[in-house]
C-alpha atoms as one frame of an Amber mdcrd trajectory, in Angstrom:
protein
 119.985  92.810  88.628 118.011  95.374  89.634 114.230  95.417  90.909 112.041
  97.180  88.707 110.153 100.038  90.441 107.474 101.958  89.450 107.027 105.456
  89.465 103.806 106.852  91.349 104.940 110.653  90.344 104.696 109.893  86.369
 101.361 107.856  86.604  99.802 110.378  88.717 101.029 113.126  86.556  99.877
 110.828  83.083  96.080 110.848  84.762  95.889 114.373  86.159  97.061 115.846
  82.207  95.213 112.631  80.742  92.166 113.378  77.962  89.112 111.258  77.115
  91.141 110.379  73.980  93.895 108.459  76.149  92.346 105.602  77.009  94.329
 103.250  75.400  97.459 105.066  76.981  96.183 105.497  80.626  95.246 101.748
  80.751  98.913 100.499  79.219 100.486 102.809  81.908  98.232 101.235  84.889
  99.280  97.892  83.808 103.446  98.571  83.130 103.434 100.296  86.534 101.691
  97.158  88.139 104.039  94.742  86.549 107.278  97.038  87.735 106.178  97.307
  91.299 105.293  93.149  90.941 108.810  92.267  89.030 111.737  91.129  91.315
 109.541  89.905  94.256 108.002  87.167  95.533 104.357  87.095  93.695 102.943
  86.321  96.981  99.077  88.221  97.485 100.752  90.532 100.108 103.081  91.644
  97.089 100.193  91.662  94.688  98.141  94.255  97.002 100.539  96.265  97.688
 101.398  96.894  93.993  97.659  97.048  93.154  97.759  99.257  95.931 100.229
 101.795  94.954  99.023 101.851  91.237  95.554 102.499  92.662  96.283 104.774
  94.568  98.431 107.263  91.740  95.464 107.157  89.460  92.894 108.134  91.750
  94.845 111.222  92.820  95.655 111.917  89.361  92.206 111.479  88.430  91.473
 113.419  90.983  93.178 116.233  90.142  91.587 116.116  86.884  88.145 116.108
  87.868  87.663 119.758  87.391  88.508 119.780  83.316  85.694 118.383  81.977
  86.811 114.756  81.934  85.027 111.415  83.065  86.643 110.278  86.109  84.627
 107.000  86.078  86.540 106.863  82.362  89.861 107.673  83.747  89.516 105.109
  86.884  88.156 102.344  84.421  91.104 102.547  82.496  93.712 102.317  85.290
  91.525  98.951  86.639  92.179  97.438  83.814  95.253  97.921  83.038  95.993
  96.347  86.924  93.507  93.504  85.529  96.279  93.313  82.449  98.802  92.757
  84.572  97.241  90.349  87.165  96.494  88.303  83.681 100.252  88.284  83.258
 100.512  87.025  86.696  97.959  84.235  86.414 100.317  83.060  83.496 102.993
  83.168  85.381 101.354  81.050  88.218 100.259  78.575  85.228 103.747  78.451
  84.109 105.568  77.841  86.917 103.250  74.873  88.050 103.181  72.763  85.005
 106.773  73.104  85.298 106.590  71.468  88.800 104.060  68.840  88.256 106.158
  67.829  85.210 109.190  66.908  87.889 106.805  65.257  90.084 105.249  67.296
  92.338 101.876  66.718  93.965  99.771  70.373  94.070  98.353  68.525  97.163
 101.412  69.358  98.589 101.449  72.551 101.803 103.326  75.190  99.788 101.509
  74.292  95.985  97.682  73.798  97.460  98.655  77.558  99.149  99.348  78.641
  95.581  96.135  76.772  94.187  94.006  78.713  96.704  95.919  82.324  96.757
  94.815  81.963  92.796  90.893  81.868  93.566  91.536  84.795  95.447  93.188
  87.281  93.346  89.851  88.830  92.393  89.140  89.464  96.257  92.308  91.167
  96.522  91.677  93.304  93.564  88.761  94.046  94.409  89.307  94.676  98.790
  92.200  96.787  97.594  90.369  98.856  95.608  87.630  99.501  97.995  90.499
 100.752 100.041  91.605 103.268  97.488  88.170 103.904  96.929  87.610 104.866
 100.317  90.348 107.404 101.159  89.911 109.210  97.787  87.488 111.784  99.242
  84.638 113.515  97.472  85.658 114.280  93.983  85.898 110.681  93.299  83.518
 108.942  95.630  80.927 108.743  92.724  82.710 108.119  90.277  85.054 105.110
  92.187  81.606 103.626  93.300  80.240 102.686  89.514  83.614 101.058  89.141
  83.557  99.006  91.753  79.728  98.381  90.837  80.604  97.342  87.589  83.667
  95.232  88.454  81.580  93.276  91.489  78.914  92.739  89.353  80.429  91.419
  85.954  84.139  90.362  87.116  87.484  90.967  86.139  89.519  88.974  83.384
  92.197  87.858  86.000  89.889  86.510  88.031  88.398  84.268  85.447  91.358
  83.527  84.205  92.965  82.735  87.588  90.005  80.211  88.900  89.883  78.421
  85.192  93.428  78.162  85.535  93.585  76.704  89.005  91.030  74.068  88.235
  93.080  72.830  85.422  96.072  72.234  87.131  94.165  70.465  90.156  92.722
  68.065  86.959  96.185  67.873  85.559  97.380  67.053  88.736  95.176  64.331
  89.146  95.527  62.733  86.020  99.504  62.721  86.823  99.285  60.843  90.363
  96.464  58.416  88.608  99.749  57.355  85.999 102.593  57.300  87.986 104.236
  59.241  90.777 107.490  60.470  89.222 110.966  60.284  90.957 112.291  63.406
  91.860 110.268  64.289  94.765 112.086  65.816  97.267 113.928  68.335  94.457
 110.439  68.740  93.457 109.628  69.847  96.878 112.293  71.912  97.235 111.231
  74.070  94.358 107.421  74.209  95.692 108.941  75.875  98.592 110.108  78.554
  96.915 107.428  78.496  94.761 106.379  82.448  94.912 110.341  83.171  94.050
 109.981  80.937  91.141 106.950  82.975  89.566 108.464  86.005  90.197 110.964
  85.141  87.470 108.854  83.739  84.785 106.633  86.906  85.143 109.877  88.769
  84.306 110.399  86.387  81.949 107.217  87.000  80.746 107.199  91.329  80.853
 108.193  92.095  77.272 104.682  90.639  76.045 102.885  92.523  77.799 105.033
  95.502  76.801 104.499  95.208  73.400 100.582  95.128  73.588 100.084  91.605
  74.035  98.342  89.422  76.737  97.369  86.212  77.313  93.956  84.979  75.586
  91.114  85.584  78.475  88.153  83.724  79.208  84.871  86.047  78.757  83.735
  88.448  81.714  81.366  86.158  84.365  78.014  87.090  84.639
């Protein structure tokens, strides 16, 4: 099969030609792109910045090019974050998924390869938001102001992913406690076998996963922190 790709020509083109009436649009196309460039790779946080990276990247210098018509950049740029934040939702799921499945054949989250995958979920927010600053930084003058509310706003309140991601990683830890408190199931060394490959295994329920969020659905979000 092949890997999805994204295309950083058609986004960039979308927000350059993009209206204040295209919200709705700009932010589905942000999110498709980051689930393409994520889809048929590990979901390791390497992966996940790079594809944040790239999507980041397209909009700004779209948005960029765009500046001069009248439209809010800040509008344009807030759209494309969270459509990214869409798809990193998608990817929390994923994450979710894939370890109930393991802790239902026995495996202990205390183990190397699933406490990595605990901890890489607390920090998907980070990565958002480092990668970002990045794009942030190279996008020059025409966007400086505008990419520096963004950030402002996304420090200061959150993002949905993030939310979702530490909520979700404390529930499996619980889970995971309540299943070595009953019994330790048999199974464990095919159950370690499949932690160690544990970022492959995401990879395909989030492809598993991509119609959702292509037909306008995601998964139910905690509220924004504060």
């Amino acid at each position: 099969m092949a890997r999805p790709t994204m295309d950083p020509e058609a986004l960039i083109s979308m927000f350059e030609s993009a209206t204040a009436q295209q919200g709705a649009q700009l932010r589905k196309a942000a999110g498709d792109a980051t689930l393409s460039a994520l889809q048929g790779r590990e979901l390791s946080l390497k992966n996940i910045r790079a594809a944040l990276k790239s999507v980041a990247d397209a909009a700004s210098l779209g948005a960029a090019k765009n500046a001069g018509t009248g439209v809010d950049a800040q509008a344009l740029l807030d759209n494309a974050v969270a459509g990214m934040d869409d798809a990193l939702l998608k990817a929390v799921d994923a994450n979710r998924v894939a370890l109930e499945q393991l802790v239902a054949q026995g495996a202990d989250l205390r183990e190397k390869h699933l406490k990595k995958a605990l901890d890489d979920l607390d920090k998907f927010e980070g990565t958002m938001f480092a990668t970002l600053k990045k794009t942030a930084a190279g996008a020059g003058a025409p966007l400086a102001g505008a990419w520096g509310q963004v950030l402002e706003k996304m420090q200061a309140g959150g993002t949905l992913s993030g939310a979702q991601a530490a909520s979700t990683a404390e529930q499996m830890a619980e889970q995971m406690q309540a299943t070595v408190r009953s019994s330790r199931a048999a199974g464990l060394r095919a159950a370690q076998a499949l932690a160690e490959s544990y970022t492959a295994m995401v990879s395909g329920v989030l492809i598993g996963m991509s119609d959702a969020l292509q037909k306008g659905s995601s998964p139910k979000a905690p509220p924004r922190r504060k």
